[in-house]
Structures are given as C-alpha cells and as structure tokens.
N, C-alpha and C positions, 0 to 999 in steps of 0.2 A: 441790571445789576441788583437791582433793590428786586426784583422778582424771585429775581435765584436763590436771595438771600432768603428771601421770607421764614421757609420752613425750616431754616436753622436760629431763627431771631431768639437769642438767652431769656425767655420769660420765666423771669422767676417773682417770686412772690405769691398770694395769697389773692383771687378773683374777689376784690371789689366794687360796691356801685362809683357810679360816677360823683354823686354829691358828697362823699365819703372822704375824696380826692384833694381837698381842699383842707387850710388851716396849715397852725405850724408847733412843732413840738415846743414845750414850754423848756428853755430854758435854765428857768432857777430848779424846775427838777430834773434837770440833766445833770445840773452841776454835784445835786445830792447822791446821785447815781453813780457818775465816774467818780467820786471820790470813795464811794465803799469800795470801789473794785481797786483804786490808788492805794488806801488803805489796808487793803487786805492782801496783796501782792508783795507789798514792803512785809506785812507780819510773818509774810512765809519765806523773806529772804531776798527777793528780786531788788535790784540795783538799780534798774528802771521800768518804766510800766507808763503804756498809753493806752488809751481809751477811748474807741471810739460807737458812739450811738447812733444809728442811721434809719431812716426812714425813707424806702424808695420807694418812688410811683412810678409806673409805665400806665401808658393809654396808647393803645396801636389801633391807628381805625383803616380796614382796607375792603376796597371797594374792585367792582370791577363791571363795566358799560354804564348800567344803568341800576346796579342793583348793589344794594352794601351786605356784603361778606363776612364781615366779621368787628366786631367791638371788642377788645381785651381792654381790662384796665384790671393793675394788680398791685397788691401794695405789700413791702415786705419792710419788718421792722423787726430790730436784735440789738446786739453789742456786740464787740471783737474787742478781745482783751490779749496785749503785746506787753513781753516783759521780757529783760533779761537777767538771769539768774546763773551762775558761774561763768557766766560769759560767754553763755548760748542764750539762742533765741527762746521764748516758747509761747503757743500760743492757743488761746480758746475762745470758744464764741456759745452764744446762750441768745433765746427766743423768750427768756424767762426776766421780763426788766422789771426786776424788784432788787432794792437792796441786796437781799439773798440772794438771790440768782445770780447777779453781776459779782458778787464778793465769791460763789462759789467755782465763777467760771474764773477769776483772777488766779484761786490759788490751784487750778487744773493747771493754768499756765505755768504757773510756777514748776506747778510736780512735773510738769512734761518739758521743759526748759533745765531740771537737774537732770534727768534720764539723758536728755540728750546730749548733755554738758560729758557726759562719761566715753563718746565715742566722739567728741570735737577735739579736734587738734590744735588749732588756733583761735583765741577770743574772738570775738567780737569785738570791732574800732569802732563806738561809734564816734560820730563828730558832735564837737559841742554845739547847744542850740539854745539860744536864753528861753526864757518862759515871757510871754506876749500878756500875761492876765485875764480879763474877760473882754474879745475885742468877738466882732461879727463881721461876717461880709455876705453879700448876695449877688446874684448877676444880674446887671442892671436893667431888667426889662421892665418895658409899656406895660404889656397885656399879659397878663400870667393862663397859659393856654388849658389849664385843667379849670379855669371858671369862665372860660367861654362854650357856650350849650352844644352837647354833641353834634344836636342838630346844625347848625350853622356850621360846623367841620364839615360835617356831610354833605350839605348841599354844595359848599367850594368843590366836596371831591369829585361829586355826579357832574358841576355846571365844567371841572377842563375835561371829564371824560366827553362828555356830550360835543364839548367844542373839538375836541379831538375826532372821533364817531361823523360830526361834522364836515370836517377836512377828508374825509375816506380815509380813515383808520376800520380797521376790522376788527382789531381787538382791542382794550386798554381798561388796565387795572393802577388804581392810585392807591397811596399810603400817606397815613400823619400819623407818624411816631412823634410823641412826647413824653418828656423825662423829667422828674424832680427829685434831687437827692439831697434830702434834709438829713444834714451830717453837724454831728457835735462831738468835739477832740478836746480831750481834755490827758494830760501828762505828768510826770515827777518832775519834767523841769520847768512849770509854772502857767503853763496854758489852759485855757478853759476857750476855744474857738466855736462857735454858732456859723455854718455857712449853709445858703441857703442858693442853690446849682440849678438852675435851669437847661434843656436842649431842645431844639424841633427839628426836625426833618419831613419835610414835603417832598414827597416824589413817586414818580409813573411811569410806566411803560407801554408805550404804542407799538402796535403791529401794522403793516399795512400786506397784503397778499396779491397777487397778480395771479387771478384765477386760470388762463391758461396755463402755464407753466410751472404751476404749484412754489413758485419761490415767494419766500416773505422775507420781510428785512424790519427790526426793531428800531425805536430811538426810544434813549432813555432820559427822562427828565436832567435838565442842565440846572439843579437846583443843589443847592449845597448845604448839610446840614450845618446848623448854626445854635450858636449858646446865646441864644434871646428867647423873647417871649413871642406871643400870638402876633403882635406887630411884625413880624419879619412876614407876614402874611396879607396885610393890611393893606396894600399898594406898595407903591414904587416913585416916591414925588421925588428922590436926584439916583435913587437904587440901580437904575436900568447902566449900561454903559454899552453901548453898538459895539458888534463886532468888523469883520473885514467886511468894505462893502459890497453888496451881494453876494452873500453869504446867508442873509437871516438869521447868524448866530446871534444870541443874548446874552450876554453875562450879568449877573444881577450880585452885586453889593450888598445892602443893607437892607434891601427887600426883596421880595419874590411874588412875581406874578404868575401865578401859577395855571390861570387858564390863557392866558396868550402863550406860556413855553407849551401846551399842549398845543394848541391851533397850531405853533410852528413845529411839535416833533410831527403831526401828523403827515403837513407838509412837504418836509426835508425824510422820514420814511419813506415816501411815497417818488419822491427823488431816489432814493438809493436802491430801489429797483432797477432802474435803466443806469445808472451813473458807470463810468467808464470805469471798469478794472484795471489797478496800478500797474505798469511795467516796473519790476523788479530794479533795482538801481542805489545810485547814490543822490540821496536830495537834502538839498536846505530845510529843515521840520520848523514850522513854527508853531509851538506850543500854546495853547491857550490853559490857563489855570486850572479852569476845572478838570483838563488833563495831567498838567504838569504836577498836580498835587498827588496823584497816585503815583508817579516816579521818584517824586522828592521823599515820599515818604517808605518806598519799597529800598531805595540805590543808599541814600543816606540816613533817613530817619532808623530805622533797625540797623542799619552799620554801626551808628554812633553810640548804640545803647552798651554801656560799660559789661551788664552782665553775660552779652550775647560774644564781645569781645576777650573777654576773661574765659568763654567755654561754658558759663554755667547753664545756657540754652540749645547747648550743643545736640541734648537730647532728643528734642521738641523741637525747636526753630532753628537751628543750625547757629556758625559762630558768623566772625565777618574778615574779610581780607583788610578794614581797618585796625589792623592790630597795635599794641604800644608800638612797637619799633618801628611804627611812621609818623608819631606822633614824636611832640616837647623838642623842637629843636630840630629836628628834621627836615621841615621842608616839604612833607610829604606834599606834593601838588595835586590833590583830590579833583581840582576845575581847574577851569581860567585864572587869570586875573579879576574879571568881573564877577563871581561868585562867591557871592559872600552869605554865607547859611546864620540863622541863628535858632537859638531855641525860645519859648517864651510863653509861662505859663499866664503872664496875664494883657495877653494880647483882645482886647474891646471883641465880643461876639464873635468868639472862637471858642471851641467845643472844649479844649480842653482847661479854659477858662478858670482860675479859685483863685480868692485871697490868700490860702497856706494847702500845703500837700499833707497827705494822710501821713506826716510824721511830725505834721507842725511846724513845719518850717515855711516861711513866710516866700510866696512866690519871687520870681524873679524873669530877666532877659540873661543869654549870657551867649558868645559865638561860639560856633561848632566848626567851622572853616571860613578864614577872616583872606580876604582874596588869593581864594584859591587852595590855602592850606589849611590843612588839617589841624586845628589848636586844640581842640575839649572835646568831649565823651559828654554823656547823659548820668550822673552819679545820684545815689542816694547819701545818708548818713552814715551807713555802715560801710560805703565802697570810697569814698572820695580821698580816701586816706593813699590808696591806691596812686590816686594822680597826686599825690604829694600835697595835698588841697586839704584845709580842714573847716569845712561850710561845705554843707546838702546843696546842692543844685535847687532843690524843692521840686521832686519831679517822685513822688512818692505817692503810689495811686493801689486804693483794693474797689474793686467792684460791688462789693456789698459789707455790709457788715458782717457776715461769718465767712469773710473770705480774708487773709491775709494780706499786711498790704507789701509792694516792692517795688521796684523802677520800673514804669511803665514812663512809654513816649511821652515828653511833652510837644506844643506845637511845635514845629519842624519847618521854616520857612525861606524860603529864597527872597534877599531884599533886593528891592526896585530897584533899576538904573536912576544916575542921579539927575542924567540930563533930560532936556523935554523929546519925549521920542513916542510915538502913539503907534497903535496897530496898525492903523493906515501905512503911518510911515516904513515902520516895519514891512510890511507886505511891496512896497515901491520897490524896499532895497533886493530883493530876493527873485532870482532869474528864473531856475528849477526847483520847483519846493512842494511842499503837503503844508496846508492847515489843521492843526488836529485837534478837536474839543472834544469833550467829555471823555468818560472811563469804560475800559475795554478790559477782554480778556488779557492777561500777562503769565509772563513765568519768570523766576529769579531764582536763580540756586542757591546754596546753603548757606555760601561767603558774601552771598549780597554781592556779586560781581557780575557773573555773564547775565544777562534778563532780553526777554520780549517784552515790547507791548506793544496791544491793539487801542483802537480808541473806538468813540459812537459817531462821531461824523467826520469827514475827510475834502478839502476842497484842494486840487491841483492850480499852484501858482506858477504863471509864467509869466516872463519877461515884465515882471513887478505888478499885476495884474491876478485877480479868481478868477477862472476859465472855467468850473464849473466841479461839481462832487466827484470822488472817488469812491471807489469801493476794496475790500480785499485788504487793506492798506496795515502792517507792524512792521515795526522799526526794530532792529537788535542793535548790541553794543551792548561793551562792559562800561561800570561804574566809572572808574577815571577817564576812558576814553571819550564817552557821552561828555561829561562835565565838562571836560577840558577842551570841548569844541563847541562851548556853549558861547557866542560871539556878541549878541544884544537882548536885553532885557528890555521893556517899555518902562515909563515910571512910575510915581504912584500912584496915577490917575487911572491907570489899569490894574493896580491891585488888588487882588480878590482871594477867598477864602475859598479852598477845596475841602471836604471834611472826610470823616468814617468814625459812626457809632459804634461801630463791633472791631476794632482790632483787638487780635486774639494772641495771649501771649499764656505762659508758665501753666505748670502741673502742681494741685488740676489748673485746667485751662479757666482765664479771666479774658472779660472783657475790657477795653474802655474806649473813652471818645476822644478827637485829636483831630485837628486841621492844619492847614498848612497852606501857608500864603504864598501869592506871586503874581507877578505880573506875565505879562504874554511875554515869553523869548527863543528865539531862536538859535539854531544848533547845525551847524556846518557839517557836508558830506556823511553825511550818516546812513547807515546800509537798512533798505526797504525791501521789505519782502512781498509775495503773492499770495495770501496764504488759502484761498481759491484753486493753487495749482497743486499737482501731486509731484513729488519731489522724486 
C-alpha cells in the first residue's frame, strides 16, 4: 500500500536542508501577527476572524535493496485568515508574514466574504466557544525525529531491507515519512493557541518470486503510523503483543521493530506463494486491527461525517446511508450490542492527536454508536446546530496554512470487550474461519454501504486451531449487516492503533492524519469470495 501510494504522496512546501528542520516559531511574534490580521478584519466589518500561522515540515526518506532513492524534506510556512462578514464565510491566505501582509490578506477575506454574502441564503450558525488565552500544547514525544541524523534513518532502512533480501525476498523498498506541523491560532473570541504536532510512519514492501512460474506475491509492513516521536522506533521493551499461535503475525503497540516485521514479511511472502487458495463460502473473520482499522474507518468513520450526510460531499465523495432519520431516537441499530464506536481527538499517540482543532475549540471523546446504535455525527461550529447541539465536537482540521479549514475525521474507534478474552481465546472459539491482518485492496460505494475488502495476510482456522495461510481471500457485506454480526471483541490488552497519513477529502482536495483503534474481533457467517477466480 505505502508503494502505490508513494507517487501520489501531497509534498508540498518549499525543498529544505535537513538542519534547517529544526527549532520552533517564536510565539510572542505570533501573537503580534494574528492580531494585525484580528484587527484589521474587525475594521472592515467581519463579526469574526481566526488566524491561523503554520509551519510544516515533511522529511520522506525512501529506500529500495540496498540503495537510497530519494531524501525530500520541505518546509512550507504562511497564514490563512477566516472571517465572517454578513454572515458568510470568507477566506485568504498570504506567504507574506509581516504585519502587512497578514492585515492585507484579513481584509481580502473580508471583501470575499461580502461578495459571497449576496448569493448566501442562509447565515452562518456558528456555535459559541469561550476564548482559552495564551495556553500551548505538543505531542508528547521522547525523540523528536527531524534531530535525529539522516544517517541513522537510513541505515534502520537498508539493515530490514537487507534482513528482508536475507529471508529470500527479491525485492523491498522502505519508507520514513515524518511530519511537524507548528500551528499558532489565534481568534476574536480570546484564543492565542501554540501547538506543536508530531507524526511518523515506518513502512515497506517485500516481494518474493517463484522463478518458474513467474508468480510473486507481496507483504506489506504491519506497522502503523503513529503521532509520536523517533521513539516509536527505538525498540519494543512491552510494544510487541503475539499474534495467533503459528502464525508469526506481530502487532506492535507503542513501538515498532521494524527490521524483525521485515525478516517475518519476507517469510510469510514467501509462504503465500504455495498457500492454499480460499474456497468461496460463509466463514467466521477474525479481524486483527491493523486490518480492522481500514473498515472502521471506510463502513463508519466517512458515514458519520455530518457534511457527507447533509450531501455537501455528494460531489466528490458521495453522501452516507447514515442519514438523520436513523438517528436521535430512533434505534437505528448500525452493530450488535457489543459495538460501541467513539470518536476521539485526543486519544495518547494517535495521528489525529491536538490539544484544540483548527477552530479552537478545545479537543474532546464523544460516542458515535453507544451498543450498537447510532447517537452522533462528527460536527464542527457552523454544523452542530443541525443536531440541536450548541458546542463544536472539536474535529475542525485544514492541511496547511492556505488551505481552509472544515470537518475532517477525527480518530474513529472501536472499544475493547470488557471481559478478559485474548486472541488465543478467540481463535479456540471459531470452527470455520479466516484470520486477517493488515490492509488490502477494497471498494465501497458512495453511501458507505455495500464494500469489499482484501487484506495482506490470510490464515484458515479450523476446529479452533491455524491450519495454515490462505490466499485469494475478501470478504463482502453491507455496513449494518457486517456490524451487527460482529460477536467478540478481545480486551484492552490487544488494543492497537491502525492509522492513514493521506485521507483525502473536499474541493480542492486536503489531506489529513487519523487512526483508529481496536482490538482483534470477530464477525459471524460473512460471505468470502475467490477473487483468483473468473466469475
């Protein structure tokens, strides 16, 4: 996955050296900054006005056997200036941070927030939000990964290629994306916010080839981007957690070992050559996280997003089959019983991680389906009026400073079972089933209802017992149907973080980061397909 992606990766910003990378914007001349553009916004008439000043760093290092590919590192810095002015939005953004510049892009906003104001039919609601004063937040990491020496990135990346290359891999290319977004928000209603955003993701792709037959089969690292520092790299001293046994799958927590997941994709690639092709059928799925976190966040995470459910994504991302009329009172029964979703922007080393959202509203937890039903939507400031609700959710996200901000996903996660129940256990209970780790091809249609998915590794359970890998192996089902045949979850002791650095949303298209937690759980009679065979 992370290969495919590569040549679509957002680099934007401005090619940097490495030692450049480092430090942090000052502050007390922030504060002098967004208040020209505060004050100059109010003198043109605007009712309200945020301000936000950012500083992004990207550093992408990607390797491939034995030889390094490519170093980017890019640094982009601006303001984006939000206002509203008759009761329309408007908005401008400037590369120019000087007093002037910021005060001239304030009152652009202005004049393009009247213009607009003439063909809006209904104001803008926003929600009230106190002003916080001068407060700051960071994510709390060990090692800050842009002042640790390229070098030492690099050599991590060559020593799992080589252990990989080791095990009979034929090909394998790795990657270390890291990210620092120094953001300072400042607003008319009394904020002045400093937060300082960390992200890393480690990961790789093995090939292995079976020379007579020309067939190859990949595995792709089971590593999950994470909102910490160089630490998440550092070892594994309680990080590791075993998968089913015999299996060799790894889940990893709070660290990542990143040249033993290569020694074992080599391995388990090199298995999926010979491994038994699925027979088509009904099976017990038991989901392992780093799987389940692309379903939670395709089936529910975009279902629950308020703007997508109102139509306004219709254009672009389609709407959802969560509409109001199954929500407040309803019943709508989205799962089981055991399904309980929440949302939660400030969930410890999770991507989409911040003290306050780019509207300044101060994070939170809140439920999206409380057992099984359907309660809340994903809202901003100007939407929550909608659910009769007058408080932001705090899920208010722009990807750069000249980009606008709006409701973007926060984390989106499925909570643990309450009792003690292990993977092991799990796997005892299940007669006909598939084990399924990591992230595969999928498809989902426009209402977030009917969906495939494939996954990267596959192990056929029988009579509560691994009997060995599968190949071939996706599973269909619509969104309620899947959920509400969801039967055991493990506890916390298996819960883990799945991520994605690029979810891609609004016109023009943004990015941003998001994870989504869970434990390994299982999902009754669910229909498996061949997708090896021609139909």
């Amino acid at each position: 996955m992370g290969a495919m992606m590569m040549p679509a990766i957002p680099v934007t910003g401005n090619p940097v050296a490495p030692e450049a990378m480092t430090g942090r914007m000052d502050a007390v001349v922030n504060k002098r900054l967004a208040d020209a553009a505060l004050n100059a916004a109010r003198s043109k008439g605007a009712t309200y006005t945020d301000v936000r000043i950012g500083r992004y760093l990207n550093q992408f290092i990607i390797t491939r056997e034995k030889q390094v590919q490519n170093i980017v590192n890019t640094e982009s810095f601006g303001v984006g200036v939000r206002v509203l002015a008759n009761g329309t939005w408007g908005f401008a953004a400037t590369s120019d941070v000087t007093e002037t510049g910021i005060a001239r892009a304030a009152e652009q906003a202005v004049a393009i927030a009247k213009a607009n104001s003439k063909i809006q039919k209904d104001p803008v609601k926003l929600a009230p939000q106190k002003g916080y004063g001068e407060v700051s937040w960071k994510t709390p990491i060990v090692k800050n990964a842009f002042q640790v020496p390229v070098a030492e990135k690099v050599d991590l990346l060559l020593r799992a290629n080589a252990k990989a290359l080791e095990g009979g891999a034929n090909f394998v290319n790795s990657q270390l994306f890291q990210i620092n977004e120094q953001k300072y928000f400042a607003s008319t209603d009394g904020s002045y916010i400093d937060q300082d955003v960390h992200r890393i993701w480690p990961n790789f792709s093995v090939t292995c080839i079976d020379r007579q037959t020309g067939k190859f089969r990949t595995r792709q690292a089971l590593s999950a981007p994470r909102g910490m520092g160089y630490e998440y790299l550092d070892g594994r001293p309680d990080g590791k957690i075993a998968g089913p046994t015999g299996t060799g799958i790894n889940g990893y927590k709070d660290s990542y070992d990143m040249v033993e997941d290569a020694a074992a994709a080599a391995k388990q690639a090199k298995e999926k050559l010979t491994a038994k092709s699925v027979e088509p059928g009904k099976y017990t799925l038991v989901l392992d996280p780093d799987h389940l976190g692309l379903t939670i966040h395709e089936s529910i995470g975009h279902a629950t997003e308020l703007d997508r459910v109102l139509g306004y994504e219709a254009n672009y991302a389609g709407t959802s089959f969560a509409t109001l009329d199954k929500w407040q009172g309803k019943n709508f029964q989205y799962g089981s019983k055991i399904v309980n979703i929440f949302a939660d922007k400030t969930q410890p080393g999770s991507l989409g991680a911040v003290g306050y959202d780019d509207e300044g509203v101060k994070t939170k937890r809140w439920d999206l389906i409380k057992e099984g039903v359907l309660v809340n939507y994903q809202a901003t400031r100007d939407q929550v009026h909608v659910l009769g609700e007058n408080e932001s959710h705090g899920c208010c996200y722009a990807d750069n400073w000249s980009s606008v901000q709006f409701q973007r996903m926060p984390n989106v996660s499925l909570a643990p079972g309450q009792a003690k129940y292990s993977v092991d256990d799990m796997v005892k209970d299940v007669d006909k089933g598939i084990y399924i780790a990591g992230r595969g091809s999928f498809s989902i249609d426009q209402q977030r209802y009917n969906f495939q998915f494939g996954g990267t590794l596959f192990y056929e359970i029988q009579g509560g017992k691994i009997v060995g890998p599968m190949e071939d192996v996706a599973y269909q089902s619509n969104t309620q149907e899947f959920w509400n045949s969801c039967s055991r979850i493990c506890d916390e002791s298996d819960y883990r973080l799945f991520g994605s650095f690029f979810d891609g949303k609004g016109q023009p298209g943004q990015v941003s980061a998001v994870s989504h937690g869970s434990a390994t759980t299982r999902f009754d009679n669910i229909n498996v397909i061949n997708t090896a065979r021609k139909i």
